[in-house]
C-alpha positions in Angstrom: 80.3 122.3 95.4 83.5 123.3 96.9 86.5 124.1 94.8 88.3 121.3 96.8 85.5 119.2 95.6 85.4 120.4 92.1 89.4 119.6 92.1 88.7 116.2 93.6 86.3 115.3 90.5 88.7 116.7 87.9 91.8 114.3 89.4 89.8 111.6 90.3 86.8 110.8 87.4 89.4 110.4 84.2 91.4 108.5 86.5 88.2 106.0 87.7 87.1 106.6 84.0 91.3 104.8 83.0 90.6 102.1 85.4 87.1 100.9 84.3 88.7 101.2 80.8 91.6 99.0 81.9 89.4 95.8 83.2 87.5 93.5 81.2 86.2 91.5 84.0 84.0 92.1 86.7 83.6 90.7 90.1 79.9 89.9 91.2 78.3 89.0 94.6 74.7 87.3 93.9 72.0 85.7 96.1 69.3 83.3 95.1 66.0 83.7 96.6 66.6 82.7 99.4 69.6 84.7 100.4 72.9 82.3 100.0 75.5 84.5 98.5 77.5 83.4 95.4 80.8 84.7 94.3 81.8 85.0 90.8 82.9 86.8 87.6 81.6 87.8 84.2 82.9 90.2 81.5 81.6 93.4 81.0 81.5 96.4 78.3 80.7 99.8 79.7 78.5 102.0 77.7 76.5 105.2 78.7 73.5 103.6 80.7 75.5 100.7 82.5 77.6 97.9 82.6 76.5 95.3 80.2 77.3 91.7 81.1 76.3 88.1 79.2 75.5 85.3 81.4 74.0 81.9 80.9 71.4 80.3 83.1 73.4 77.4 83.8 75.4 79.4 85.6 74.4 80.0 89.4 75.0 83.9 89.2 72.7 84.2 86.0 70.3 82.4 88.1 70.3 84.6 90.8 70.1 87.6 89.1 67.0 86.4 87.5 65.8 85.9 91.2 67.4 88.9 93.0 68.3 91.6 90.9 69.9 93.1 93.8 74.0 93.1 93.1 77.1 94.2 94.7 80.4 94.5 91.8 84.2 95.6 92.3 86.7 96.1 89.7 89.8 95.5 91.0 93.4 96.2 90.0 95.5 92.6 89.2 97.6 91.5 91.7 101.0 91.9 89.5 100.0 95.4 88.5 99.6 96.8 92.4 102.1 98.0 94.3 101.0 96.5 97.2 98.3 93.5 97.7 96.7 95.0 100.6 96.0 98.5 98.8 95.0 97.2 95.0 92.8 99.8 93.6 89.4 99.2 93.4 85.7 100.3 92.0 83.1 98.4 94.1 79.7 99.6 93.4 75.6 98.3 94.4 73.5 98.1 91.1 70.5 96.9 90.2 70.5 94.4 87.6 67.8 94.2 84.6 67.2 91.7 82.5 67.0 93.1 78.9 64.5 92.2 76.7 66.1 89.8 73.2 63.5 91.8 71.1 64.2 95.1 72.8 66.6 98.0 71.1 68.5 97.7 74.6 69.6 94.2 73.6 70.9 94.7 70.3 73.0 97.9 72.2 74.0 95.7 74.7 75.4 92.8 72.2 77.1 95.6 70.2 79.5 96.9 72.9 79.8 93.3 74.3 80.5 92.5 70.6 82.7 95.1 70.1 84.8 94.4 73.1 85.2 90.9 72.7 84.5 90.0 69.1 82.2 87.9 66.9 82.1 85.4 70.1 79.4 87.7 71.7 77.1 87.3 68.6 77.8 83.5 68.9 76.7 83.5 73.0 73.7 86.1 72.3 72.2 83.5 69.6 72.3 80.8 72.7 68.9 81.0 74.5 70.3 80.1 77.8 72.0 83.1 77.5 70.6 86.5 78.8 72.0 90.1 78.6 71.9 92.0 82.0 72.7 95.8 82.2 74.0 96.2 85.5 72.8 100.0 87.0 75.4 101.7 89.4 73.8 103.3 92.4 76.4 104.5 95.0 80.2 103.6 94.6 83.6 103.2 96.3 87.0 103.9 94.1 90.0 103.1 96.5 93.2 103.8 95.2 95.0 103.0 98.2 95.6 103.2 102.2 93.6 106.0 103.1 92.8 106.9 99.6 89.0 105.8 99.9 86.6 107.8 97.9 82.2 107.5 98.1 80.9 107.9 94.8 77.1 109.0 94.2 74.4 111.1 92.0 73.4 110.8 88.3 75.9 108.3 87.0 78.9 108.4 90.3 79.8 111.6 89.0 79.9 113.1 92.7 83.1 112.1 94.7 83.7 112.8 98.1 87.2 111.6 100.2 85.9 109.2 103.2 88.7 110.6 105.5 87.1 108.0 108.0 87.4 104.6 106.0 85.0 103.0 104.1 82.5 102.7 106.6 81.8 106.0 107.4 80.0 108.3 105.7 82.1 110.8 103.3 83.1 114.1 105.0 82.3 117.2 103.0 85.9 119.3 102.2 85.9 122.7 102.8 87.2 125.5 100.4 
């Protein structure tokens, strides 16, 4: 790793780290088995392994990810906090969604940070059994923080952070020392 590199992650992973903090909801694009996309939200705790969401099966995103655990998610900055609406900062990330087990030691981690991000409402929802616990796994990431400010984020937990210097569809450009 480059210095330049190594001074990239130092800036920009407490910073991501602050804004994942600063969200409560998260922004999911599903698809049922047969491929029709579905926009919608769900709240979230973060602990070490993932993102842990609560979602019933009457609702057509706990469906699909029952069906398709295939998932695309952005955190995004609210609209009255960015300084511009064409530049909010963002986290968008592909995961793979598992379904956790209600007899499995996962579960009861998974209620517990739910539980104590959002209080005793969590336990109330995890007793429901149209209600199933998902851990949402990162794979490769994209933090933007503004115009031109677009940074690819990959390896064991999005820990590695390069600067796309050529937009979000590129691919990230190594910096030199």
């Amino acid at each position: 790793m480059t210095s330049e590199n190594q001074r990239l992650q130092e800036k920009l992973l407490p910073e991501i780290e602050e804004f994942k903090q600063g969200r409560t909801t998260l922004q999911l694009a599903t698809q049922d088995a047969n491929g029709v996309p579905n926009a919608s939200y769900a709240p979230f705790a973060l602990a070490d392994d993932g993102f842990y969401i609560l979602v019933s099966d009457l609702a057509r995103h706990g469906i699909n990810l029952k069906q398709s655990p295939r998932v695309s998610v952005m955190l995004v900055e609210d609209e009255a906090e960015a300084r511009s609406v064409f530049a909010r900062r963002r986290l968008t990330f592909d995961a793979a969604a598992e379904l956790i087990a209600r007899d499995s030691p996962s579960f009861a981690k998974g209620v517990q940070v739910l539980s104590g991000r959002f209080g005793e409402m969590i336990d109330n929802l995890a007793a429901l059994t149209d209600f199933n616990l998902f851990k949402l796994v990162p794979e490769r990431g994209l933090y933007v923080k503004g115009f031109g400010q677009a940074f690819s984020l990959s390896g064991a937990e999005l820990l590695d952070v390069n600067w796309m210097r050529d937009g979000h569809h590129g691919t990230p450009k190594a910096v030199s020392a």
